[in-house]
PASEBA-1860 file (N, C-alpha, C; in nm, 3 decimals):
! residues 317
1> XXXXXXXX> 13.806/6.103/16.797/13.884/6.121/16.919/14.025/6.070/16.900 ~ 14.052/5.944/16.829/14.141/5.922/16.812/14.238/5.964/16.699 ~ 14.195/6.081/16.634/14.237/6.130/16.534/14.285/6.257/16.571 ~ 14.267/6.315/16.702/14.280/6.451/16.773/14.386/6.384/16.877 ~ 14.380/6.321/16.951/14.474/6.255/16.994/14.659/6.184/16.938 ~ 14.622/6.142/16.799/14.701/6.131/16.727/14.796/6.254/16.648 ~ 14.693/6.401/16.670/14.754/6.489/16.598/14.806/6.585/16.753 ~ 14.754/6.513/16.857/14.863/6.582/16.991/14.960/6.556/17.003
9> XXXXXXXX> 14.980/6.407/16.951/15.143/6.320/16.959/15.216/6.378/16.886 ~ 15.150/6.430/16.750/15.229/6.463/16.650/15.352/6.586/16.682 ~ 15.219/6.728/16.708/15.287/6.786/16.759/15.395/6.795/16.892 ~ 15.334/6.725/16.998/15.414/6.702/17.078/15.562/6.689/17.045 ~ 15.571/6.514/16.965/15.700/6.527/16.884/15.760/6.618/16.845 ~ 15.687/6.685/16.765/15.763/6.792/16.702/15.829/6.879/16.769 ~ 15.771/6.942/16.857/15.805/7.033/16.984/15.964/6.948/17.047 ~ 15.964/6.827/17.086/16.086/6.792/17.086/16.178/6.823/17.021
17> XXXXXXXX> 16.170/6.770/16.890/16.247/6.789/16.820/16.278/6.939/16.779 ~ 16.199/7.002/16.785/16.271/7.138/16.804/16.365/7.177/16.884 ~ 16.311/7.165/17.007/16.349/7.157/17.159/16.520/7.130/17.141 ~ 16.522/6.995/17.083/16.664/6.934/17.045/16.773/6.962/16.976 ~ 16.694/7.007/16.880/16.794/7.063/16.782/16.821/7.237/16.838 ~ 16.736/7.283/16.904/16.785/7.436/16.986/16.917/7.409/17.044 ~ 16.886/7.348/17.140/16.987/7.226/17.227/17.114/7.234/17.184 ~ 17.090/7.215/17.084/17.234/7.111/17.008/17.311/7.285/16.921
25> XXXXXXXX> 17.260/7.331/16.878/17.308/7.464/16.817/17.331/7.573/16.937 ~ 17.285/7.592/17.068/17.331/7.657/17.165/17.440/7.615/17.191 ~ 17.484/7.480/17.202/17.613/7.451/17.310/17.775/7.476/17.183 ~ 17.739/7.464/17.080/17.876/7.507/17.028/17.891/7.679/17.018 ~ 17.786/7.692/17.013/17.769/7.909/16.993/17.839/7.929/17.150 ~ 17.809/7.872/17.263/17.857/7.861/17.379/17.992/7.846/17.397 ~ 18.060/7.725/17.376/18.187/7.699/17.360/18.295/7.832/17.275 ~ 18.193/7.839/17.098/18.297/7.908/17.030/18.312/8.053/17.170
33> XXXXXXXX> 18.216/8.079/17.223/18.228/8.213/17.311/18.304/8.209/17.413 ~ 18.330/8.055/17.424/18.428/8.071/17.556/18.565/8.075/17.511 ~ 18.581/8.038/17.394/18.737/8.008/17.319/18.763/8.187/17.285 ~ 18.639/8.222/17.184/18.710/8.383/17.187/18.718/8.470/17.302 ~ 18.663/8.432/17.426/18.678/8.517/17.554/18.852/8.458/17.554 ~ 18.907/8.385/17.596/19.014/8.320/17.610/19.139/8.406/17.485 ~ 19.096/8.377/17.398/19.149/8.416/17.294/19.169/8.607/17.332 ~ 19.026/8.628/17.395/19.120/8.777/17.362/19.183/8.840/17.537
41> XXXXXXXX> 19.194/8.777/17.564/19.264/8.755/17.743/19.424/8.743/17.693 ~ 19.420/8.635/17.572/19.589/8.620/17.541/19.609/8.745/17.490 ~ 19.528/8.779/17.406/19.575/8.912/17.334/19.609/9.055/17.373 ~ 19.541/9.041/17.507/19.605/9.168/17.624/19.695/9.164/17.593 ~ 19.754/9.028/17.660/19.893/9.051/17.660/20.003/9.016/17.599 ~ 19.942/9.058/17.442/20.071/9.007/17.405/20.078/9.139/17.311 ~ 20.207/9.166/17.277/20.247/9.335/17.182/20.338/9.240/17.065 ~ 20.278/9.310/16.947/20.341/9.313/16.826/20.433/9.412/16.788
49> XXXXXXXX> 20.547/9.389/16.698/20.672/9.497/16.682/20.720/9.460/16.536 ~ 20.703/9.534/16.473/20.787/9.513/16.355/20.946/9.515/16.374 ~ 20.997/9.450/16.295/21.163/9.461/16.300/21.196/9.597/16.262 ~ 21.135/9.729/16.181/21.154/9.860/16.239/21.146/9.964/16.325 ~ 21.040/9.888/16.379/20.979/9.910/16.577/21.097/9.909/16.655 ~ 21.161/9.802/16.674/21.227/9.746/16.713/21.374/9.805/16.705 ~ 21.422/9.812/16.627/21.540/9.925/16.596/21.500/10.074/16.637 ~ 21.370/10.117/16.630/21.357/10.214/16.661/21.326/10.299/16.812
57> XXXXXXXX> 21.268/10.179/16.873/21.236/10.188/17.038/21.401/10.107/17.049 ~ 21.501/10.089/16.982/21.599/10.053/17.062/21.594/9.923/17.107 ~ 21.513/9.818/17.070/21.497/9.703/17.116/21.603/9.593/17.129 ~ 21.650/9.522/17.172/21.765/9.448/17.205/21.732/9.287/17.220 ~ 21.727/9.148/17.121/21.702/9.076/17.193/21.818/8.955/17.177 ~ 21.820/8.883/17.232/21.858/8.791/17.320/21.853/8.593/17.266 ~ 21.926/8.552/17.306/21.899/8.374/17.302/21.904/8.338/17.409 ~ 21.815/8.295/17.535/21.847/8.214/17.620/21.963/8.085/17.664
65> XXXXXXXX> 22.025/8.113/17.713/22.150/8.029/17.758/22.156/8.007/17.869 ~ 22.292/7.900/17.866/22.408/7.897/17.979/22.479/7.996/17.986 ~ 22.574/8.047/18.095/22.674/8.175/18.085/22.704/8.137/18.227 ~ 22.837/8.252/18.225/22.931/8.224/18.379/22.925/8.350/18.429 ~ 22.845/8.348/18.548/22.836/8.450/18.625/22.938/8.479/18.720 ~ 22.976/8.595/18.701/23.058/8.636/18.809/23.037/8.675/18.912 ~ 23.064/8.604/19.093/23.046/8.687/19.200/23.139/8.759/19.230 ~ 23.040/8.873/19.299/23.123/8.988/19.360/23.110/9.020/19.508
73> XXXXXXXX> 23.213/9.118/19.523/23.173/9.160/19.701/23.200/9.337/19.615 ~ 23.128/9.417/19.744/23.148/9.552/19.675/23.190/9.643/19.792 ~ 23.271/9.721/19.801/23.351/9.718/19.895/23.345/9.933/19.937 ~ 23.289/9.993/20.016/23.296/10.120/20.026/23.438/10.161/20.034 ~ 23.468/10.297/20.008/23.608/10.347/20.032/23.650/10.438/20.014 ~ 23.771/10.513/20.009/23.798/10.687/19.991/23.920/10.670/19.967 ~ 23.957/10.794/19.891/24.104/10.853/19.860/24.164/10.914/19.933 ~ 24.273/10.866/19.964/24.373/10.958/20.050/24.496/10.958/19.960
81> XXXXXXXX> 24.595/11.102/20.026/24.746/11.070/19.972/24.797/10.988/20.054 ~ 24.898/10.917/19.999/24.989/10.808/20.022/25.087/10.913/20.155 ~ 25.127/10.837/20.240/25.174/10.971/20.360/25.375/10.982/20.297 ~ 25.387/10.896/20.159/25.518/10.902/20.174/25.503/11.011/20.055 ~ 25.409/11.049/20.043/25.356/11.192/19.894/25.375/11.329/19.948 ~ 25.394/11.321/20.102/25.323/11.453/20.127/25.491/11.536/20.150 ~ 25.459/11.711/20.186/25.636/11.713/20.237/25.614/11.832/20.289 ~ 25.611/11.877/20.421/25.590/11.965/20.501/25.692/12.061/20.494
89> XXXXXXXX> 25.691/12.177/20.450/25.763/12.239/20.448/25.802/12.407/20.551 ~ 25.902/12.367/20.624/25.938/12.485/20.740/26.039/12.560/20.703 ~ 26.041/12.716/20.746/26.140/12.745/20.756/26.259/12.742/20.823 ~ 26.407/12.735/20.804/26.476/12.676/20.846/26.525/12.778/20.948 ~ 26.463/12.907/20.970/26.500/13.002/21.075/26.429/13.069/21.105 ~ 26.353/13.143/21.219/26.289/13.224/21.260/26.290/13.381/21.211 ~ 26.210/13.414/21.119/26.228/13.576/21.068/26.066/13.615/20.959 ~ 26.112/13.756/20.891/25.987/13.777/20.851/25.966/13.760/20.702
97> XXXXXXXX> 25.852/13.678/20.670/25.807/13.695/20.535/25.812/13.781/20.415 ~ 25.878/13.823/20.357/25.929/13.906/20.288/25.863/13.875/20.149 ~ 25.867/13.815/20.097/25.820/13.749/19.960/25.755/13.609/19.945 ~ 25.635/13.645/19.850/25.552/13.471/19.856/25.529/13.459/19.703 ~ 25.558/13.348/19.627/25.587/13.332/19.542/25.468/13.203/19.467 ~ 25.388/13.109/19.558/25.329/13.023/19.527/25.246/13.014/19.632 ~ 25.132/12.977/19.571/25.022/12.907/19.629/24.924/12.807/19.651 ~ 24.800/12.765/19.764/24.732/12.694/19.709/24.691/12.665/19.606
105> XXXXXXXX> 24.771/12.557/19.528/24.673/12.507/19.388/24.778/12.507/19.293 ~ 24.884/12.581/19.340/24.999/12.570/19.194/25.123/12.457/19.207 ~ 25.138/12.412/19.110/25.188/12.282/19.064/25.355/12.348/19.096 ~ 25.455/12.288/19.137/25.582/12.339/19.194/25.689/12.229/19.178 ~ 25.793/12.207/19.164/25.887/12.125/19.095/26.022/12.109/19.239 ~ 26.075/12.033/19.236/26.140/11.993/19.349/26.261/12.121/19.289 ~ 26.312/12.200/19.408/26.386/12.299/19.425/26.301/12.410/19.387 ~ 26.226/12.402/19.369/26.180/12.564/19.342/26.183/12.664/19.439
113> XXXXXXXX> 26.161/12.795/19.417/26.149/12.857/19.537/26.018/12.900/19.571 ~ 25.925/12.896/19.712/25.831/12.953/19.694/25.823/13.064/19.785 ~ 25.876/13.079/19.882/25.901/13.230/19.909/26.030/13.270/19.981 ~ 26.050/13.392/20.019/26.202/13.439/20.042/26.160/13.494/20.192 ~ 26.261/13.486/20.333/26.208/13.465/20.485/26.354/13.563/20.500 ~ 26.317/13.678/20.551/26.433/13.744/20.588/26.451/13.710/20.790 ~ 26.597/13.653/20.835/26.622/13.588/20.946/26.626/13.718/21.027 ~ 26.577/13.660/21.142/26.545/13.740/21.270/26.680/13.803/21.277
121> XXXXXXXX> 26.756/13.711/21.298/26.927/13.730/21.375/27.018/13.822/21.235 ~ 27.005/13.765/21.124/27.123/13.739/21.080/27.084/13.883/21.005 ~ 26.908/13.939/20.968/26.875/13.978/20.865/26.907/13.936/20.711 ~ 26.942/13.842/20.721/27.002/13.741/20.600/26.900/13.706/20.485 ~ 26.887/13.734/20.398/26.674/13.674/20.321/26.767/13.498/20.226 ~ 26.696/13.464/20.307/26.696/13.259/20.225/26.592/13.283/20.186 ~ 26.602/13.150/20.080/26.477/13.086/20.004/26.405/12.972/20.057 ~ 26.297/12.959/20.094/26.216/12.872/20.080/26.199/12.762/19.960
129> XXXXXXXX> 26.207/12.646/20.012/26.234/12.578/19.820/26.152/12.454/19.889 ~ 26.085/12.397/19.765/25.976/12.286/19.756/26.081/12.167/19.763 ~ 26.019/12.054/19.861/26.166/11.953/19.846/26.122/11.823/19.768 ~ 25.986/11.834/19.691/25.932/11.740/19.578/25.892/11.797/19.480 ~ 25.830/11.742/19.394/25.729/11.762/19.286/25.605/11.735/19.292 ~ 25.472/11.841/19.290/25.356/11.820/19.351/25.282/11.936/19.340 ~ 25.171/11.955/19.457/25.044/12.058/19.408/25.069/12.148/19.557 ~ 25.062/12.274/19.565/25.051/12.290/19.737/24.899/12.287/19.761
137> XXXXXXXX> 24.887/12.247/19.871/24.779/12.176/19.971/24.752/12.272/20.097 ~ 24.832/12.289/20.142/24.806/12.427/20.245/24.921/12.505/20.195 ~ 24.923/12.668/20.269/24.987/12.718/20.270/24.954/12.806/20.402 ~ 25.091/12.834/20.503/25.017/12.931/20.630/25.152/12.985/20.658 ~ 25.231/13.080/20.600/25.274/13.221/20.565/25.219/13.307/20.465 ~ 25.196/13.422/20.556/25.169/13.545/20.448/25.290/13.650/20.478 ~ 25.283/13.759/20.386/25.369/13.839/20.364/25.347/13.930/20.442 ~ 25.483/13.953/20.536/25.510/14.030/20.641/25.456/14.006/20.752
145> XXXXXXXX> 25.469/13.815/20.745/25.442/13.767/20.884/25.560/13.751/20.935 ~ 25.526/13.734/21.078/25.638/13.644/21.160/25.635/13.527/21.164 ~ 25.736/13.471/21.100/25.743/13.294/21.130/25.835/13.207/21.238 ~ 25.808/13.072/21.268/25.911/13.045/21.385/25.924/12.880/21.254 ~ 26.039/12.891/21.320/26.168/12.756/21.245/26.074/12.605/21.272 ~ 25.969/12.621/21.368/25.907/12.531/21.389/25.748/12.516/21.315 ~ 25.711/12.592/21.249/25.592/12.600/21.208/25.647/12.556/21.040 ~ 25.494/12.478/21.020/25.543/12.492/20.883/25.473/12.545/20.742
153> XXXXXXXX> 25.534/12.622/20.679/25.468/12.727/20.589/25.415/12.679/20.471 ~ 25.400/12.555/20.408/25.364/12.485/20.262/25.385/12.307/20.301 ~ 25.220/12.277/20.285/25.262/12.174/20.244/25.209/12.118/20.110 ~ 25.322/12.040/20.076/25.312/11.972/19.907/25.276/11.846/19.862 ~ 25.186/11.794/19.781/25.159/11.646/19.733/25.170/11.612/19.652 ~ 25.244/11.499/19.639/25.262/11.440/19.513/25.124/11.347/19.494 ~ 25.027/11.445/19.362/24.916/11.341/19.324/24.933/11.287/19.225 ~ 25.052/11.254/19.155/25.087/11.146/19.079/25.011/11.000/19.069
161> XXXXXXXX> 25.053/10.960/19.216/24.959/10.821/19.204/24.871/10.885/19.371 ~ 24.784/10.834/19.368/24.692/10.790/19.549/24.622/10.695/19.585 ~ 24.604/10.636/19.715/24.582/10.525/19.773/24.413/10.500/19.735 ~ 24.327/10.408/19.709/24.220/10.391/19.752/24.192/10.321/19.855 ~ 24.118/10.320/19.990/24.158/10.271/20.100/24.017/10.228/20.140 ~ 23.987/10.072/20.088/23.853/9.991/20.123/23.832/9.935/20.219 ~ 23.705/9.943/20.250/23.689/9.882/20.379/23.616/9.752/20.376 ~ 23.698/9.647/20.438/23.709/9.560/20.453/23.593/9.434/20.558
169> XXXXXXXX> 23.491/9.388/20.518/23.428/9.382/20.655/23.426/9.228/20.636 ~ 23.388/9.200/20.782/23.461/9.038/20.837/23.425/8.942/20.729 ~ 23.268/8.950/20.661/23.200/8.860/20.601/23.249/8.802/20.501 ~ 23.370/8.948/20.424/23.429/8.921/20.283/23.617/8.900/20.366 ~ 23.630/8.883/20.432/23.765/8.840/20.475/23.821/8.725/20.403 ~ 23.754/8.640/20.419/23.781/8.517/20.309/23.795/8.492/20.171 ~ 23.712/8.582/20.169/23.716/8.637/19.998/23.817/8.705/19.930 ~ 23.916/8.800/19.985/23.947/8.901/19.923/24.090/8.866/19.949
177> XXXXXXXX> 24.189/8.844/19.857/24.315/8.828/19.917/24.418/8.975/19.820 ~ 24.532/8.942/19.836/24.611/9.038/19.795/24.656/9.033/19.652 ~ 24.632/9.089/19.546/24.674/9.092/19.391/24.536/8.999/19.367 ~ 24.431/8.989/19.405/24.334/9.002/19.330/24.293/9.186/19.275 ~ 24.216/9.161/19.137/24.166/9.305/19.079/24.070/9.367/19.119 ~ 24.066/9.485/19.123/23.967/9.542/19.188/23.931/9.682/19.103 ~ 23.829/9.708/19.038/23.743/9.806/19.009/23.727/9.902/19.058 ~ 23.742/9.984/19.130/23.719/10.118/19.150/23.647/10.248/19.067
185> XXXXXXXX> 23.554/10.273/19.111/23.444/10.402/19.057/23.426/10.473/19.149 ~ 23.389/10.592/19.131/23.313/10.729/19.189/23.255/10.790/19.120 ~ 23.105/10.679/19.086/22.991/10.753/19.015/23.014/10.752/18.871 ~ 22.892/10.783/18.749/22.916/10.787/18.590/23.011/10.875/18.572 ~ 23.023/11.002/18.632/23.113/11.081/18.590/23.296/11.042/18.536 ~ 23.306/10.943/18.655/23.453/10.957/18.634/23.488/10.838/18.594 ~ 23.616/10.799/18.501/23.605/10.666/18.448/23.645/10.559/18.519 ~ 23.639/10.439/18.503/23.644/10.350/18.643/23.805/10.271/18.587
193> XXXXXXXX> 23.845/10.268/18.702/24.046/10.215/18.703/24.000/10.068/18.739 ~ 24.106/9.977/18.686/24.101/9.861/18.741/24.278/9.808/18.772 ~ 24.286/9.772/18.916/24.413/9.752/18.971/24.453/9.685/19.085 ~ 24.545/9.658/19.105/24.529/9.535/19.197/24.503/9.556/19.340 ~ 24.485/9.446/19.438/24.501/9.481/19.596/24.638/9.499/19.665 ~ 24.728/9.601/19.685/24.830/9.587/19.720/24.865/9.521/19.858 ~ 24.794/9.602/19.949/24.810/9.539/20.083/24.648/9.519/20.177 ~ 24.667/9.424/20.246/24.534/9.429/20.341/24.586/9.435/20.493
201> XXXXXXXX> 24.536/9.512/20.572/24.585/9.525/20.688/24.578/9.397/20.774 ~ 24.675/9.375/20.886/24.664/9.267/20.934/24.595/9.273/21.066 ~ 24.523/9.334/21.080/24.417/9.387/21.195/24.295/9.452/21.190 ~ 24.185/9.455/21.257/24.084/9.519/21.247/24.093/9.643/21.301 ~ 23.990/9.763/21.263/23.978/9.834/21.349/23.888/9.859/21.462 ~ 23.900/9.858/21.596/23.872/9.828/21.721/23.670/9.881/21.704 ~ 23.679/9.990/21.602/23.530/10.061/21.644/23.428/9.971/21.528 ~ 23.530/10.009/21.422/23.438/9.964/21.299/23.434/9.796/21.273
209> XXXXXXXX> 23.549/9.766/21.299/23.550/9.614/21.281/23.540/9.516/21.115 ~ 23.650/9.618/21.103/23.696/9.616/20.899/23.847/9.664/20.904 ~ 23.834/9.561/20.836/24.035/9.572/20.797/23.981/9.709/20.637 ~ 24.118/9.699/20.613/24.143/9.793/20.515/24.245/9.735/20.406 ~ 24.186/9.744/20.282/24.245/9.720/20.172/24.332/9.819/20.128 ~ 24.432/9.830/20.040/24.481/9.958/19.971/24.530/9.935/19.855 ~ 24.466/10.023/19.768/24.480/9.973/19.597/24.579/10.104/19.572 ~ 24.666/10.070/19.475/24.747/10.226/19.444/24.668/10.286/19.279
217> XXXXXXXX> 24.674/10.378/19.264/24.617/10.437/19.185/24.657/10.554/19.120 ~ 24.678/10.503/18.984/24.758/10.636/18.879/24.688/10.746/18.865 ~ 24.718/10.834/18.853/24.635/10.979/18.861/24.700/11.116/18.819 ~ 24.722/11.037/18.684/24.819/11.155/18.590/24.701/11.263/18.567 ~ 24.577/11.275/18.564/24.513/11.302/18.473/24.418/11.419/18.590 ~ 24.414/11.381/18.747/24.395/11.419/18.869/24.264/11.385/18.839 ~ 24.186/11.285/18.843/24.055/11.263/18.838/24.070/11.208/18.959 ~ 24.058/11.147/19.046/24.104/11.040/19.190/24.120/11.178/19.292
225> XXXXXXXX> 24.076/11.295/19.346/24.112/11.352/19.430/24.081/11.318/19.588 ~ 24.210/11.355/19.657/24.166/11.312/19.786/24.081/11.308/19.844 ~ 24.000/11.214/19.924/23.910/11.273/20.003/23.759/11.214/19.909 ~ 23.774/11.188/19.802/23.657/11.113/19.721/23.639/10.990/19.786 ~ 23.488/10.978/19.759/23.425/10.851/19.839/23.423/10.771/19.701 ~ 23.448/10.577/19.693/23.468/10.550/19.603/23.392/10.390/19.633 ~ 23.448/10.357/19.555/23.334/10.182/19.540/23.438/10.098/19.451 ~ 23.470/9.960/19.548/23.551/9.848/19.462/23.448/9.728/19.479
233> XXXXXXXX> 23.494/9.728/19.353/23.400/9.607/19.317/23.524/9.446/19.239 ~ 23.522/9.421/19.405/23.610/9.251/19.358/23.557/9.109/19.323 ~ 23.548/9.015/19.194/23.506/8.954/19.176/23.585/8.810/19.214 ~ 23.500/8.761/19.305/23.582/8.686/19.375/23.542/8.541/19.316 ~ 23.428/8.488/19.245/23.463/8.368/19.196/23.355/8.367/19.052 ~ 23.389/8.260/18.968/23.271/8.249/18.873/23.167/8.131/18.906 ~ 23.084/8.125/18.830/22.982/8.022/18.872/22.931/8.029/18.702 ~ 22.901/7.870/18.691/22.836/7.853/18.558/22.701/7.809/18.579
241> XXXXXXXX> 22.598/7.935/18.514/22.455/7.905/18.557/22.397/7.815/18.412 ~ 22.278/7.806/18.411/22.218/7.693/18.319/22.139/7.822/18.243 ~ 22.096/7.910/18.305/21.999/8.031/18.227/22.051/8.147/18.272 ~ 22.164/8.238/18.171/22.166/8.397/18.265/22.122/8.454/18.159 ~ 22.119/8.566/18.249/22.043/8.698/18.130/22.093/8.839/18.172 ~ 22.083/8.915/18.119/22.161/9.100/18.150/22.045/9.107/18.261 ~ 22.061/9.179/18.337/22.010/9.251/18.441/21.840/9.371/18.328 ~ 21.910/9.379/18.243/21.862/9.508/18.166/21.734/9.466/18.140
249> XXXXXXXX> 21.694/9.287/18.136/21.622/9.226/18.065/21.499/9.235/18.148 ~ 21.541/9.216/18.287/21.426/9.242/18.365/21.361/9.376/18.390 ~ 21.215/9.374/18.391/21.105/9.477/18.426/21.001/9.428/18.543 ~ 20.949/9.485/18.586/20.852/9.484/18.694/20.748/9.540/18.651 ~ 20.646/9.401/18.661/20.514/9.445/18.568/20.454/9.356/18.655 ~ 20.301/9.421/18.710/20.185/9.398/18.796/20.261/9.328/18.912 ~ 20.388/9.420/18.931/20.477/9.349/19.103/20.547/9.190/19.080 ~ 20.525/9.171/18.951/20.665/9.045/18.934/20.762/9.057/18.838
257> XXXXXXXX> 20.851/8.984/18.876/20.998/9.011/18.755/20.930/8.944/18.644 ~ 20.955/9.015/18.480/20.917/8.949/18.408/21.022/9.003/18.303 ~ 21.028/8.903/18.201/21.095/8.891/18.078/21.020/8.878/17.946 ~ 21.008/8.958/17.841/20.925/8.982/17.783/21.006/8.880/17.619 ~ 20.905/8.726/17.630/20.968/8.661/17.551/20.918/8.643/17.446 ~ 20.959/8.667/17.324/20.904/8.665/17.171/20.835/8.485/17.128 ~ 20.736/8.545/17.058/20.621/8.435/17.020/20.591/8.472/16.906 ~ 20.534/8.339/16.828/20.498/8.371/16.661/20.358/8.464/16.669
265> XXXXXXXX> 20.291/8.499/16.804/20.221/8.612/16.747/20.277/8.764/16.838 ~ 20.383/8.755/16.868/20.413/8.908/16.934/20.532/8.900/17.098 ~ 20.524/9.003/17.150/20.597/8.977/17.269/20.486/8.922/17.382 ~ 20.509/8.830/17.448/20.447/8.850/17.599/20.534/8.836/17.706 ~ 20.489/8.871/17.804/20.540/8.886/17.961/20.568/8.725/18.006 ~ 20.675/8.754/18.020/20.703/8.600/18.164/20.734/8.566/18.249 ~ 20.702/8.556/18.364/20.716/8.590/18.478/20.812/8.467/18.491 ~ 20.928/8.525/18.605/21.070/8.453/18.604/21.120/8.456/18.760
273> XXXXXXXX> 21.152/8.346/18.798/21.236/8.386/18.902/21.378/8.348/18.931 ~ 21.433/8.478/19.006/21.581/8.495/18.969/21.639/8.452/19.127 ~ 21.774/8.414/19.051/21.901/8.315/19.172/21.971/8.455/19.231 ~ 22.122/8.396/19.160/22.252/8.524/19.189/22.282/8.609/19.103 ~ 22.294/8.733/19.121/22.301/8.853/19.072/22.433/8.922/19.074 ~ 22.536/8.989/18.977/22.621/9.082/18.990/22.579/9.225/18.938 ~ 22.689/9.304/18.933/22.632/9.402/18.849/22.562/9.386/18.749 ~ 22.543/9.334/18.630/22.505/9.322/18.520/22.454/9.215/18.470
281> XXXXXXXX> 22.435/9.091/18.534/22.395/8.991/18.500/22.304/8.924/18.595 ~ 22.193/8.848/18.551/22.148/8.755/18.693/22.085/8.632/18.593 ~ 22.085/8.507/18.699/22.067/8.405/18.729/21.901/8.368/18.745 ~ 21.893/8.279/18.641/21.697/8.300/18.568/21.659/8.144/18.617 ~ 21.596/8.098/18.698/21.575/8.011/18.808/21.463/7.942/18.699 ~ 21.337/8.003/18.708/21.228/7.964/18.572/21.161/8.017/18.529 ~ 21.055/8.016/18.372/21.053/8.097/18.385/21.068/8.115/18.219 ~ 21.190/8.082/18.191/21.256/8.115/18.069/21.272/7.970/18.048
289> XXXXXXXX> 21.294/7.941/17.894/21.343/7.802/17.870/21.487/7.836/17.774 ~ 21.565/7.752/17.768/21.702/7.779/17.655/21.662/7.745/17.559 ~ 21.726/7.832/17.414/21.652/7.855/17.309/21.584/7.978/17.275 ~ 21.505/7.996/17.377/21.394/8.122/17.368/21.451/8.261/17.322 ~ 21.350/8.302/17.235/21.409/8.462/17.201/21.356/8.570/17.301 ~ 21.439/8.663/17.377/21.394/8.738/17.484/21.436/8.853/17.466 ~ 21.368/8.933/17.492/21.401/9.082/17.477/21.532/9.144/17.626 ~ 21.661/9.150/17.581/21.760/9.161/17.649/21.809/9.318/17.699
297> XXXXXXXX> 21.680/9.440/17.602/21.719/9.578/17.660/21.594/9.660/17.558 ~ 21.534/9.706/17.638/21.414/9.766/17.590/21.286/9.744/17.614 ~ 21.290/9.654/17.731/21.139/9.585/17.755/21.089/9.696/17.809 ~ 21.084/9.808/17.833/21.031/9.938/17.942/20.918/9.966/17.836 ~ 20.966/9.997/17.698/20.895/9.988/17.585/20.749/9.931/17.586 ~ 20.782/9.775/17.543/20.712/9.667/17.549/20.576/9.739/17.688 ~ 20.646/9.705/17.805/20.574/9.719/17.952/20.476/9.831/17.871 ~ 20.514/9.915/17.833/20.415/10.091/17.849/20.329/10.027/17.744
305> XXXXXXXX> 20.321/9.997/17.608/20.267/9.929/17.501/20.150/9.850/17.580 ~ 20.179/9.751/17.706/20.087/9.710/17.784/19.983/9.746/17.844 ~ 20.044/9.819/17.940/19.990/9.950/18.063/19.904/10.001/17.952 ~ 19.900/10.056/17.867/19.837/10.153/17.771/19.732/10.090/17.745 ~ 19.704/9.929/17.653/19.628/9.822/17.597/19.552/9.788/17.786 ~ 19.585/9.837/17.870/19.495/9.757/17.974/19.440/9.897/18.020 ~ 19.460/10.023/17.979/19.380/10.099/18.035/19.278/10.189/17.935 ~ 19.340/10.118/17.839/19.206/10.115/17.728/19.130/10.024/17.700
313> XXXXX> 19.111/9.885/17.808/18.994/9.766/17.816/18.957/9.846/17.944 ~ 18.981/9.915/18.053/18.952/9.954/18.147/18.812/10.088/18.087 ~ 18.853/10.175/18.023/18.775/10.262/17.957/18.663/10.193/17.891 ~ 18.723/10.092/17.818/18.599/10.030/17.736/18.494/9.998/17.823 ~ 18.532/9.916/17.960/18.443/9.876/18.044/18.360/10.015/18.126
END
């Protein structure tokens, strides 16, 4: 009995010790599984690029810094002629149109003639003559009309130079003084002038409640035509931030700003949040550290490389 008893203990033991050592070999097989789950969570998101990748998607990157941002105000506005450009031209006697010599659109030289007006009274034929240098803009004689000494038959512009005429609103009043520079565009197409503020009106206007700026503007070339809607962009002070970055740098990925910052195993996403902004530059709050290598134009790239790698774990599943 006591020899059957002794060989229950035995086993018993043993059974422990199995028991134990199972034990003990589950919990690291456990762990290593939680480190490679982890491990491949980083690897979503992170994209590898060769340095010929990289030149080849156009990639652009970057050193995290300090830099001096420039503020701006941006200012709507339009072209007009200058009213001391324009030159109405009448005949100097009542009679009939006899000859027309120029028209809308043709370029005309101070004295020229543009048409010949035979006089009511005298039957006498004068010339009509341009009293600047310029483009005609209207014209309202035709041939073998009747004209009166009071109407006037051509008018002429000098588009040499023309006004850009910004509008001014209360908020940036403080901001904007006279012979500061100002930028002017109308869209990629046309190239952008930079020139000073000549005058700012010394009053508002009663409806809109915006003064008016007026920039003068060279226009040998007639790109600036009247009547174009235009955009000044005045930079009214600098500011020295601790982290800026191009505008270009940021993407919008899963609905946050992110910056896609280089790591010894690839790019990943970093979500950043941003201060003050101009055209082209903004203000990186955190997020980013100085030092860091960041992708400064081409992250759209990067992003799709992502999107792609998460909708092929999506399939897998």
């Amino acid at each position: 009995m006591k020899r059957i008893q002794s060989a229950a203990n035995a086993l018993f033991n043993i059974f422990l010790l199995v028991l134990f050592l199972t034990s003990c070999e589950s919990e690291p097989a456990h762990e290593e599984g939680e480190e490679a789950g982890h491990e491949g969570e980083n690897h979503s998101e992170i994209v590898q690029l060769s340095p010929q990748e990289l030149d080849e998607f156009g990639i652009e990157l970057a050193t995290a810094g300090p830099g001096k941002l420039n503020v701006h105000v941006s200012l709507p506005g339009e072209i007009i002629i200058p009213t001391d450009n324009l030159a109405h031209i009448h005949p100097r006697f009542p009679g009939m149109v006899k000859k027309v010599f120029k028209h809308i659109g043709d370029f005309v030289k101070k004295g020229e003639t543009l048409a010949i007006i035979e006089g009511n009274e005298s039957l006498a034929e004068y010339k009509v003559k341009s009293l600047i240098d310029g483009t005609i803009v209207e014209k309202h004689l035709s041939l073998g009309e009747i004209v009166q000494d009071s109407e006037h038959g051509f008018v002429i512009a000098d588009l040499s130079h023309v006004w850009a005429m910004l509008k001014l609103y209360q908020k940036d009043l403080p901001y904007v003084k006279i012979g500061q520079q100002v930028t002017i565009s109308a869209g990629q197409e046309l190239p952008k002038s930079k020139e000073k503020i000549a005058y700012i009106s010394p009053i508002l206007d009663e409806i809109t409640r915006t003064a008016e700026a007026r920039i003068v503007l060279k226009n040998s070339q007639g790109h600036w035509k009247p009547g174009l809607f235009v955009n000044g962009e005045i930079i009214t002070s600098d500011v020295e931030v601790s982290l800026i970055a191009p505008k270009t740098a940021l993407e919008l990925y899963e609905n946050q700003n992110v910056i896609f910052v280089q790591t010894n195993q690839g790019f990943i996403p970093r979500v950043v949040q941003i201060g003050r902004t101009n055209e082209v530059s903004v203000e990186i709050i955190s997020g980013l550290k100085t030092g860091e290598t960041f992708v400064s134009k081409g992250g759209f790239t990067i992003k799709a490389e992502l999107q792609k790698s998460e909708l092929g774990d999506d399939h897998g599943h």
